[in-house]
C-alpha positions as CSV (number, residue, x, y, z in Angstrom):
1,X,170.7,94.6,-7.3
2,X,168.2,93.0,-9.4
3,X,164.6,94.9,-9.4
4,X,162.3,92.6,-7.4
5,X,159.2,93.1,-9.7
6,X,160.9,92.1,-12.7
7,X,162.4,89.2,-11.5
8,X,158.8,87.9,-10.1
9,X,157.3,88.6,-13.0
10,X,159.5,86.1,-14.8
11,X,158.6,83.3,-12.4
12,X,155.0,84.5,-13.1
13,X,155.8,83.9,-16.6
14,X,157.4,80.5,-16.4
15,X,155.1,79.1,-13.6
16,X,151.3,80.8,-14.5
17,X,150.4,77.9,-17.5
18,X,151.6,74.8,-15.1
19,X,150.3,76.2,-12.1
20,X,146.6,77.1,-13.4
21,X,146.3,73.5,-15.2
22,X,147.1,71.8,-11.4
23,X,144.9,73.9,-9.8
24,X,142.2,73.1,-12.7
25,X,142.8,69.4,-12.8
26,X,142.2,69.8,-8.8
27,X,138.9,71.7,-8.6
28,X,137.6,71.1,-12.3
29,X,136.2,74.9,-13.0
30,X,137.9,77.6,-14.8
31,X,136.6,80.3,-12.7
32,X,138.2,79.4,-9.6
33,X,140.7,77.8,-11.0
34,X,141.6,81.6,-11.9
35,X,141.0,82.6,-8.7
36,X,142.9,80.5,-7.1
37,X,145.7,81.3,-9.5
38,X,145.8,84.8,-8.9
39,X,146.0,84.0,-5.2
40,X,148.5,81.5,-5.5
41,X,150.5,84.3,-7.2
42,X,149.7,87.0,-4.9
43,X,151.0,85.4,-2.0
44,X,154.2,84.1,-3.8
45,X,154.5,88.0,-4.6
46,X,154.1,88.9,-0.6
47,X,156.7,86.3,0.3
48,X,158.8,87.1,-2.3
49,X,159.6,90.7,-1.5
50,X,160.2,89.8,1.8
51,X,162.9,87.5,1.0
52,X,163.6,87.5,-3.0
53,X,166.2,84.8,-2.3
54,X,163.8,81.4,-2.5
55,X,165.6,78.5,-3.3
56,X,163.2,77.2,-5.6
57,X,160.0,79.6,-6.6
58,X,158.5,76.9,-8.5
59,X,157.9,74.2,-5.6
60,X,157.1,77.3,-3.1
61,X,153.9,78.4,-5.9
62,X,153.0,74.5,-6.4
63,X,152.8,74.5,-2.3
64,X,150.8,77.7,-1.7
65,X,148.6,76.4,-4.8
66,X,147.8,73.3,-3.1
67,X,147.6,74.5,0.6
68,X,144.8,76.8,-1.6
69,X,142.8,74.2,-3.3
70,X,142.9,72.3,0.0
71,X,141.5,75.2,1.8
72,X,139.1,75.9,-1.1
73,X,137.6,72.1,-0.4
74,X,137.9,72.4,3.6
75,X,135.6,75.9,3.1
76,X,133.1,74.4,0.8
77,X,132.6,71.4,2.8
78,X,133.7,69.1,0.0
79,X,134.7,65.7,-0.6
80,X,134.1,64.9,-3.9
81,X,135.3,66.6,-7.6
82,X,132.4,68.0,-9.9
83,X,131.9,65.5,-12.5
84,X,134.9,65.4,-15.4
85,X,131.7,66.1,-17.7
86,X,130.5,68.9,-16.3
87,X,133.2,71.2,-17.3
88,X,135.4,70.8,-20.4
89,X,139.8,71.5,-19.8
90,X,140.6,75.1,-21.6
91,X,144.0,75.8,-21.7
92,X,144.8,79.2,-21.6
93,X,146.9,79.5,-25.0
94,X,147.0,76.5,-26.6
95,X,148.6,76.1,-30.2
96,X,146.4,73.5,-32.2
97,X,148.6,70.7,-31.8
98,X,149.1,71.1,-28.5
99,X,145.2,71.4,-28.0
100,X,144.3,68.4,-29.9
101,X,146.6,66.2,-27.9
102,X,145.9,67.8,-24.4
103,X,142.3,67.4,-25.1
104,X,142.4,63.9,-26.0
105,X,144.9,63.0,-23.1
106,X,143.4,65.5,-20.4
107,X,139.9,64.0,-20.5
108,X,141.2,60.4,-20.0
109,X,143.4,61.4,-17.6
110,X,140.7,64.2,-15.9
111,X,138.1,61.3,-15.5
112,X,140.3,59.5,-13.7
113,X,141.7,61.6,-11.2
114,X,139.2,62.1,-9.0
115,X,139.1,58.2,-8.4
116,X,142.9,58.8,-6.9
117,X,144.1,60.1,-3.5
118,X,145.3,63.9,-3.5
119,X,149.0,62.6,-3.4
120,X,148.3,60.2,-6.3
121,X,146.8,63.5,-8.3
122,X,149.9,65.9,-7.8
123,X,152.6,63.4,-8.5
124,X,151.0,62.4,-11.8
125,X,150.4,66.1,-12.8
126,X,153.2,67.5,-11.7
127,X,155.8,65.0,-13.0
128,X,153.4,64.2,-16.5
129,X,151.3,67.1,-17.6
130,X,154.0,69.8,-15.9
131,X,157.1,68.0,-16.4
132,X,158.6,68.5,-13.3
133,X,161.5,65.7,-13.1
134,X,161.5,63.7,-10.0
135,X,163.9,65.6,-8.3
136,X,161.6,68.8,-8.4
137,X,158.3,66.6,-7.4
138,X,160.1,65.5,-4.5
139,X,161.1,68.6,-3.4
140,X,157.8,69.9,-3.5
141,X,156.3,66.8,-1.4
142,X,159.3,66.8,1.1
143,X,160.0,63.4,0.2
144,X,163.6,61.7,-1.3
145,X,163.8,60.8,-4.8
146,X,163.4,57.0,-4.5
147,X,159.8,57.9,-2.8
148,X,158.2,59.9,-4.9
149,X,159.7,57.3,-8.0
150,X,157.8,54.6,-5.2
151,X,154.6,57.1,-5.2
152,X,154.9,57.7,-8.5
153,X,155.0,54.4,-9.7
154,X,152.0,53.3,-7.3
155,X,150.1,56.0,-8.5
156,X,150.4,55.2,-12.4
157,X,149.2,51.2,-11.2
158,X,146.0,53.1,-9.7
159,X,145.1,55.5,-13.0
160,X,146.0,52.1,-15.1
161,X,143.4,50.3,-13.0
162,X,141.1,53.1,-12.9
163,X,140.6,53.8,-16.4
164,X,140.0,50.3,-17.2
165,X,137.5,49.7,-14.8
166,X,135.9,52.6,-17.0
């Protein structure tokens, strides 16, 4: 039998980058955006030793991660993001190619995001910036593939439209 602990600690490894940029992108600071990270992870950890055989750990730490920044905003009493210039996008370990174009292609997108609904904002993180395929973001928002294509096609008209209003 496989050891539980190392076996998490690989989905840590392959989830922690995609997971902290969606729950950055949601609540624009770094500091709870860590936070909220290591919770996310946490629980995965407490649900995972109880039953190690998740079909798929990635969509189960994208859920708790957004049940989490949706709790963050019900307990602060928030409706609105902080302002995209408030706080600039850090990735954790960026190389400097990868940097440059995040940079230039977070802040367009960043500014626009919190114009769009909350669905609008996962499926265009999770299928652009985390390249999750459409079968995987439709997993995660317990919806059939030809929705979240449907979602995620109305939800590309919106940024379009919203970052040329700006």
């Amino acid at each position: 039998m496989a050891n539980p602990r190392k076996e998490f600690s690989k989905i840590y490894d392959k989830c922690i980058d995609k997971i902290y940029r969606f729950i950055f992108l949601k609540v624009n600071s770094q500091e709870i955006a860590q936070d909220l990270s290591s919770e996310t992870f946490l629980r995965g950890w407490e649900a995972y030793k109880s039953n190690p055989k998740i079909d798929n750990p990635s969509a189960f730490l994208y859920r708790i991660a957004r049940n989490l920044v949706t709790d963050y905003y019900r307990q602060k009493a928030r409706t609105q993001f902080v302002s995209p210039e408030a706080v600039p996008i850090i990735d954790p370990n960026p190389g400097i190619e990868e940097k440059a174009v995040l940079n230039s292609d977070l802040n367009t997108i960043r500014e626009a995001l919190p114009n769009l609904s909350e669905e609008y904002q996962d499926v265009i993180i999770w299928h652009y910036l985390d390249d999750l395929s459409i079968k995987e973001v439709a997993e995660m928002m317990g919806r059939t593939e030809g929705a979240a294509r449907v979602l995620l096609h109305r939800a590309l008209k919106k940024l379009r439209n919203v970052i040329k209003e700006t």
